[in-house]
N, C-alpha and C positions, 0 to 999 in steps of 0.2 A: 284817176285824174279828177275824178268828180269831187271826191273827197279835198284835192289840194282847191279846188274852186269854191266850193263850199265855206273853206275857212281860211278866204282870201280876207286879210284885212280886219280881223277879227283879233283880237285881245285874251290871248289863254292866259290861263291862271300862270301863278308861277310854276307849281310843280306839275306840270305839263311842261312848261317851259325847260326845264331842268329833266325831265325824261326824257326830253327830244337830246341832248346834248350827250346823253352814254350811252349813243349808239356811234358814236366814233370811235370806239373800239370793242374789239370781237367780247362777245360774252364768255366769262369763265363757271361759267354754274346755271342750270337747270333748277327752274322753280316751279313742281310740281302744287299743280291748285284745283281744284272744289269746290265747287258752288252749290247751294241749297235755294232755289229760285222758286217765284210762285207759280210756274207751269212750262211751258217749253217752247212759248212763242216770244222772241227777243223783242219784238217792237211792243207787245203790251206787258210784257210780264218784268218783273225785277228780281233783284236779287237779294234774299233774304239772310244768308251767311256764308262766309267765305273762310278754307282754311286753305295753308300752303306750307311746303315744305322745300327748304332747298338743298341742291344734292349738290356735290363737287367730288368729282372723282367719282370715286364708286363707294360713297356712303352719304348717308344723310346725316343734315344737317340741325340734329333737335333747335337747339339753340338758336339757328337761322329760321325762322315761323314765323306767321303771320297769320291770327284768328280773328276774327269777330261778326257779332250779329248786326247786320245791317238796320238798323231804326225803318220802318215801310209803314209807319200806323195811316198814315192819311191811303197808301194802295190798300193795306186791309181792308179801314173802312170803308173805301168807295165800295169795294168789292164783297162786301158782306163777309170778309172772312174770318179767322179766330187767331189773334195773337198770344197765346198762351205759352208759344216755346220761347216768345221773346221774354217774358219773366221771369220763366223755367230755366231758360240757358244761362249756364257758369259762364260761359267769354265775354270778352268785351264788345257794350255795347257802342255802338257809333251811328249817328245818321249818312246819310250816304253819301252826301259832297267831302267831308270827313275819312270815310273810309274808304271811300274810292282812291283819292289823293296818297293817304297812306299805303292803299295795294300797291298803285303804281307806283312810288319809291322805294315799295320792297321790290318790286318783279324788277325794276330797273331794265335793262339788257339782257336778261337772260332768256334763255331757249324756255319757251312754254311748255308743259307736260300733261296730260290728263285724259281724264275719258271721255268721248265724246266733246274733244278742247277744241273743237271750231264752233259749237253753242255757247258755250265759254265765254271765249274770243267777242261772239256777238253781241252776247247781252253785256258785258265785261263795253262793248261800244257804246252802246245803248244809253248807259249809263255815263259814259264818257261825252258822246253829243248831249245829253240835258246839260253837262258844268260846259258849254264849251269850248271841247277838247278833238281833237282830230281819232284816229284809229289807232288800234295797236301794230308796233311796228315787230313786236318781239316774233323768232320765228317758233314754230309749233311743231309738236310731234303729239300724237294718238296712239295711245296704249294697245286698242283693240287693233289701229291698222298694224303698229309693229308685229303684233301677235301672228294676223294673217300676214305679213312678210314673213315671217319666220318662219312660218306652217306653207307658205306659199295657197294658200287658198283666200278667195273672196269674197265664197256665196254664201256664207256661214256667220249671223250676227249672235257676236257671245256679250252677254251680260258680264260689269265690273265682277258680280260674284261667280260665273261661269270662269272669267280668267283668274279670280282668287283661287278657285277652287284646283283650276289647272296645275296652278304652283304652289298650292295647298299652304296658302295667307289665311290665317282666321276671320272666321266674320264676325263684324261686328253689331251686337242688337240693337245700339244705339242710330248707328248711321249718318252720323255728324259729317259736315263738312270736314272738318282737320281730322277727324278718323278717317274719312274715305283718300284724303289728302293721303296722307299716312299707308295705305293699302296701296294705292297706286304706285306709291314712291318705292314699293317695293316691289310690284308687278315690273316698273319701268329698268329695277337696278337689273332684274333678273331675263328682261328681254335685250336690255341696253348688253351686258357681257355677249347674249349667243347671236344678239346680231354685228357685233362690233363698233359700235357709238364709241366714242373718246367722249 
């Protein structure tokens, strides 16, 4: 409720405008996504690169992806910190009112996927109230909760590589977003079958 008060009478962009509008029909595809952010607190931290992959059915979709490094040099430099992987990285570069717009007409309506996807969610907001933009409306699922549904346990926190390892995915030395994107989407194909997702 706060939220609809908050952006009473308020002027969204267009592509806000246009994600509000495909959720009047159910979503057909799951889009598995990854974020690479500067620490783990959503109100001060950002996001540094984003990769995602979408599944339909029970296969992914290469060709359906979404990469890029988020442009953050004014958060680095407030924050004394070293931009070197932004040089370094092969994907596309974008600043962030930019690619933010762009995720969000990729994710469109579909069901969210990820590890730890309610920090995700967050900071994925965060960034949405600086252009603004209301919250994400897409619904969510969690790799590691699926896991413990499946296993029926709660008390036990397994690491993305802890559940790779389970279902013996390679790791990768890189650890890129759209590589971890990539690992999850197969973590999720292989929980999605033994717990019965459509």
């Amino acid at each position: 409720m706060l939220d609809w008060i908050k952006n009473i009478n308020k002027e969204h962009p267009d592509f806000w405008k246009n994600y509000l509008t495909k959720f009047d029909s159910k979503p057909n595809r799951f889009v598995v996504i990854s974020t690479e952010t500067s620490g783990l607190n959503p109100d001060k931290d950002v996001i540094l690169s984003v990769g995602a992959f979408a599944i339909v059915g029970d296969g992914i979709i290469i060709k359906d992806s979404f990469e890029s490094v988020i442009i953050q040099y004014q958060f680095l430099k407030d924050n004394n910190l070293f931009d070197d992987f932004i040089i370094d990285s092969k994907m596309k570069k974008l600043a962030e009112p930019e690619a933010i717009a762009l995720l969000i007409d990729y994710i469109g309506n579909a069901v969210l996927v990820g590890y730890h996807i309610n920090f995700t969610i967050e900071i994925l907001n965060e960034a949405l109230e600086r252009l603004d933009c209301g919250r994400l409306k897409n619904e969510a699922l969690d790799v590691e909760m699926m896991y413990q549904k499946y296993k029926d346990i709660n008390d036990k926190h397994l690491s993305l590589d802890d559940l790779c390892e389970i279902y013996k995915i390679p790791k990768n030395e890189r650890n890129s977003s759209p590589e971890n994107a990539y690992r999850i989407a197969l973590l999720f194909l292989k929980l999605k079958s033994r717990l019965g997702i459509k």
